[in-house]
N, C-alpha and C positions, 0 to 999 in steps of 0.2 A: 307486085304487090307493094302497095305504099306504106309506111310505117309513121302510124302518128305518133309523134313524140307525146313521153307521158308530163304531168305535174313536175316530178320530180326530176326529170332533165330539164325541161325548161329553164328551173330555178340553179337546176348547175350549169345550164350556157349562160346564164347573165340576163333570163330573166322570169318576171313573174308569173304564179301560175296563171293569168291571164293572156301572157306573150308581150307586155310590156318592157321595156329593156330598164334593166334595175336602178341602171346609173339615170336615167330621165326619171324615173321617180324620185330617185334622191337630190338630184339636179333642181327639180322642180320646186320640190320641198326646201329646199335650203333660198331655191330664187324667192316663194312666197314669204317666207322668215326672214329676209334680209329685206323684202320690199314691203313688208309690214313696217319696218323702222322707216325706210320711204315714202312711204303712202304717210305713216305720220307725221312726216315732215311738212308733206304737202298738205296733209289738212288743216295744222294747225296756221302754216302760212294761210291758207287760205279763209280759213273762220280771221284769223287777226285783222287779216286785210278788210274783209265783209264788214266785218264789227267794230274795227273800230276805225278803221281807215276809211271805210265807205267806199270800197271800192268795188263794180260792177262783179258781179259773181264768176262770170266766165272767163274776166280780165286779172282773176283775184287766183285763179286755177291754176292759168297759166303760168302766173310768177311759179304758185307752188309746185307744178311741175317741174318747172326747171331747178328748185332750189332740190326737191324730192330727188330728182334726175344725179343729182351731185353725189349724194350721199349714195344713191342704187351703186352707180357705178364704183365708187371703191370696195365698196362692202360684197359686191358681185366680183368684182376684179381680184379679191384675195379669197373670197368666202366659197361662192358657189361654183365658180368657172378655174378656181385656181393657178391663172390666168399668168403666164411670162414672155405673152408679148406686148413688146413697149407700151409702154402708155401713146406715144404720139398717136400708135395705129388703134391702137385698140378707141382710147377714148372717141374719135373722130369717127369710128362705126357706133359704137355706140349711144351716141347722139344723135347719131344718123337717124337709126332707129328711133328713140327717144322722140325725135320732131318729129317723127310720122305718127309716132305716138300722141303726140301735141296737138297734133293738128285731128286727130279721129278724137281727141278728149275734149277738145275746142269745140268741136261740131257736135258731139253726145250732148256738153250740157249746153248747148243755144239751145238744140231742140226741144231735151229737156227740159229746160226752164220756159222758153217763150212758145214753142207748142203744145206739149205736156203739161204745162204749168204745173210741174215738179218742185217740191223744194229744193234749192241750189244741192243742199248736203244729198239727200236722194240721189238727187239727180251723178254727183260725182260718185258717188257707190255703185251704182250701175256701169257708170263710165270705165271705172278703177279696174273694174271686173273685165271687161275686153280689152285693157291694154294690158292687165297682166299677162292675158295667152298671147297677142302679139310681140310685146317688148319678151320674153320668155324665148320662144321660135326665133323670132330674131335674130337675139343675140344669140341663143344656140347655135342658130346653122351658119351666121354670119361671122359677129362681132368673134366668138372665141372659138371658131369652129375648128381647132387644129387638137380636138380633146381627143 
């Protein structure tokens, strides 16, 4: 006879009463509260770039990704991952990750904009939203994977 654990052990092995493990809740939470200061980074790069710089909307993205990408990472590297392996190694995964991020963000708002004919900002809120759960996985199982 099988014994299914109840509610209330779940939450005392470490995790929720749904079977979620406690620390990727919190892990998660703390990634999207640190990549909201990110994500602002990147959008206001990218509206300045648009607006006053006239620069192509997907070409305008991409700076702010990468400037966005700067700030994730130290603010993940102390914050969320509480992270003490080297910078050399850490940040070089982490970017890893990031450019693949770049490049699925690159490709979300082309389509977006010139298939969909999306407003640009639309179009990067959509975007924003599937590279949170990739760059998230990522760097979890990857970038800081020794938690």
């Amino acid at each position: 006879m099988k014994i299914k654990p109840t509610k209330a052990s779940k939450t005392a092995l470490g995790f929720s009463a749904d079977g979620v493990p406690l620390n990727l809740i919190t892990q998660f939470t703390r990634y999207a509260g640190v990549g909201a200061i990110g994500t602002a980074t990147q959008y206001v790069t990218l509206i300045l770039l648009v607006q006053f710089l006239k620069f192509d909307p997907v070409t305008a993205s991409a700076h702010g990704f990468i400037v966005g990408g700067f700030v994730n990472y130290f603010l993940n590297y102390r914050i969320t991952f509480k992270s003490d392996i080297p910078h050399k190694q850490a940040i070089l995964k982490f970017f890893a990750i990031a450019f693949i991020g770049l490049a699925i963000n690159s490709m979300m708002m082309a389509v977006a904009i010139e298939f969909f004919k999306l407003h640009y900002l639309l179009s990067q809120v959509i975007a924003t939203g599937v590279i949170l759960i990739w760059t998230f996985l990522g760097n979890r199982l990857w970038t800081f994977r020794n938690l």
